[in-house]
C-alpha positions in Angstrom: 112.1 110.0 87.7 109.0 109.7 85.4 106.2 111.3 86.4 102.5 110.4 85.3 99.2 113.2 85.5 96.4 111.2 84.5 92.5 112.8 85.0 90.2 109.7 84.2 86.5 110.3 83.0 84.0 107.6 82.3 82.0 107.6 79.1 78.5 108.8 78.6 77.9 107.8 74.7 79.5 106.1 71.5 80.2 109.2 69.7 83.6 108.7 70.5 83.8 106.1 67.9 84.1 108.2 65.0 87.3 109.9 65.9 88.8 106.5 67.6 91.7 105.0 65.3 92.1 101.4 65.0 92.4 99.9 68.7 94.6 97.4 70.1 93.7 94.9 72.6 95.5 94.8 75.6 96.0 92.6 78.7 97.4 93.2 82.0 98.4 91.4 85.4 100.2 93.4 88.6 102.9 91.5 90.4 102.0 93.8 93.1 99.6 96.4 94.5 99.2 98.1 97.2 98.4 101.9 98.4 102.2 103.0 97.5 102.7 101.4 94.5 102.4 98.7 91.8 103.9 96.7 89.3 102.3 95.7 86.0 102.7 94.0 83.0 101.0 94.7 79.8 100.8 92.8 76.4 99.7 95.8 74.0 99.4 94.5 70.8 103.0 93.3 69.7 104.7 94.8 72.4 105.0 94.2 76.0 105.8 96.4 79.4 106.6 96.2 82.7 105.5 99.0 84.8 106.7 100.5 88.2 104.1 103.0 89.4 104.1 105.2 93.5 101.3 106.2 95.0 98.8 108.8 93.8 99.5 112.4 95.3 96.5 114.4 94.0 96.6 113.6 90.4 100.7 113.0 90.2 102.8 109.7 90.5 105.9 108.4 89.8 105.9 106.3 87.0 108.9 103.9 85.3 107.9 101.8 82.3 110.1 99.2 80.6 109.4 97.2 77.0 110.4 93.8 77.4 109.8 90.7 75.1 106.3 89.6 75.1 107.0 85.9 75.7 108.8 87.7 79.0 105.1 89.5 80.0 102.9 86.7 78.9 105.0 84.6 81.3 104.8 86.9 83.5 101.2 87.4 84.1 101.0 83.8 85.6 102.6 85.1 88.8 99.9 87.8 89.2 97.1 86.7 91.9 94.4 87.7 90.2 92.8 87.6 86.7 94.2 89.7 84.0 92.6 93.0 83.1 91.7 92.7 79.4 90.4 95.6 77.1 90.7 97.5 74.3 92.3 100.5 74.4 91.7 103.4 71.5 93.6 106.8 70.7 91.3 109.8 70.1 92.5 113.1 69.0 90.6 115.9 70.3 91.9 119.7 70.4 95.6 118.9 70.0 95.8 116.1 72.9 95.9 112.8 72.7 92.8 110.7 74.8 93.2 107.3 75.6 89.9 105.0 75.8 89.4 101.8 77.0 86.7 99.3 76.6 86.8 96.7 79.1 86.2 93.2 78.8 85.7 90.1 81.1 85.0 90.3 84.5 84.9 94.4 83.9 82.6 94.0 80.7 80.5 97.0 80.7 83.2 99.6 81.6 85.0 102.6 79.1 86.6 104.9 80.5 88.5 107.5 79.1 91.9 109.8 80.4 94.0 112.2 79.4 97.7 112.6 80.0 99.0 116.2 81.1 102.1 118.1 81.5 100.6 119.7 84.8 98.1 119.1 86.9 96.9 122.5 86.5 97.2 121.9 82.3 93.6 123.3 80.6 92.0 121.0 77.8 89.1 120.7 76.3 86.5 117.8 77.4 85.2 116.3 74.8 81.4 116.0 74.5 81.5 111.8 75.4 83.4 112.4 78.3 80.7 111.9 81.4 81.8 112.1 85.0 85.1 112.7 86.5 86.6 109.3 88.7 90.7 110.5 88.7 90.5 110.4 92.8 88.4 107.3 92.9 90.3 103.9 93.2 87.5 101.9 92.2 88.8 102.7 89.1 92.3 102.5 88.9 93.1 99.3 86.9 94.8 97.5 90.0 92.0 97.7 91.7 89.7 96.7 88.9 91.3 93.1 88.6 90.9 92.4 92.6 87.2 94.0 92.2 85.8 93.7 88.8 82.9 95.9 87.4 80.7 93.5 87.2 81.0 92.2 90.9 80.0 95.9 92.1 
């Protein structure tokens, strides 16, 4: 079983844009959601995923992730109920871990966030200095939520 530990942070300035490579933009529908789990599908770029994620214990939840072919996902994301989550999603490198940062689009235009993967949910790193207040436990932003309740309708 595959096992995620995400801690989420939202982002206080743009100084994160001079260590940020590239980007790729990224869309993404759940087939379903709920408090125990749910089931996504993501267009990355030139690759594609289906996602099977449990519910959150603490900081820990059981993840299984899939590529499949992206004409697969994009026909895919026209079951989903709601509107597709679009942003763009950056890698940082910052003390020897890798931060991902999304910039939000659409109906959550207005949004970055940042997280960081561990190994533990006990794991030490190193916050970087755009890295503003903590939201891991809070679901009003976890993506799922995000496309029933966008940003912008807060």
């Amino acid at each position: 079983m595959g096992i995620e530990i995400e801690r989420k942070f939202l982002v206080k300035d743009d100084s994160w844009k001079e260590h940020a490579d590239d980007g790729l933009v990224c869309k993404q529908g759940y087939l379903a959601s709920d408090r125990d789990k749910t089931v996504r599908i993501r267009v990355m770029g030139e690759k594609a995923f289906l996602t099977i994620k449990g519910a959150t214990y603490g900081l820990s939840r059981s993840e299984y992730e899939y590529e499949i072919p992206v004409i697969d996902a994009e026909g895919m994301l026209q079951f989903c109920a709601t509107a597709p989550v679009e942003k763009t999603r950056y890698l940082i490198e910052h003390v020897g871990m890798t931060w991902e940062l999304d910039v939000f689009m659409g109906a959550n235009a207005g949004l970055i966030m940042a997280e960081i993967e561990l190994d533990s949910e006990d794991q030490p790193f190193e916050l970087p200095a755009w890295a503003g207040e903590e939201v891991s436990g809070d679901v009003r932003f976890y993506n799922s939520h995000l496309a029933q309740k966008p940003f912008t309708r807060w």
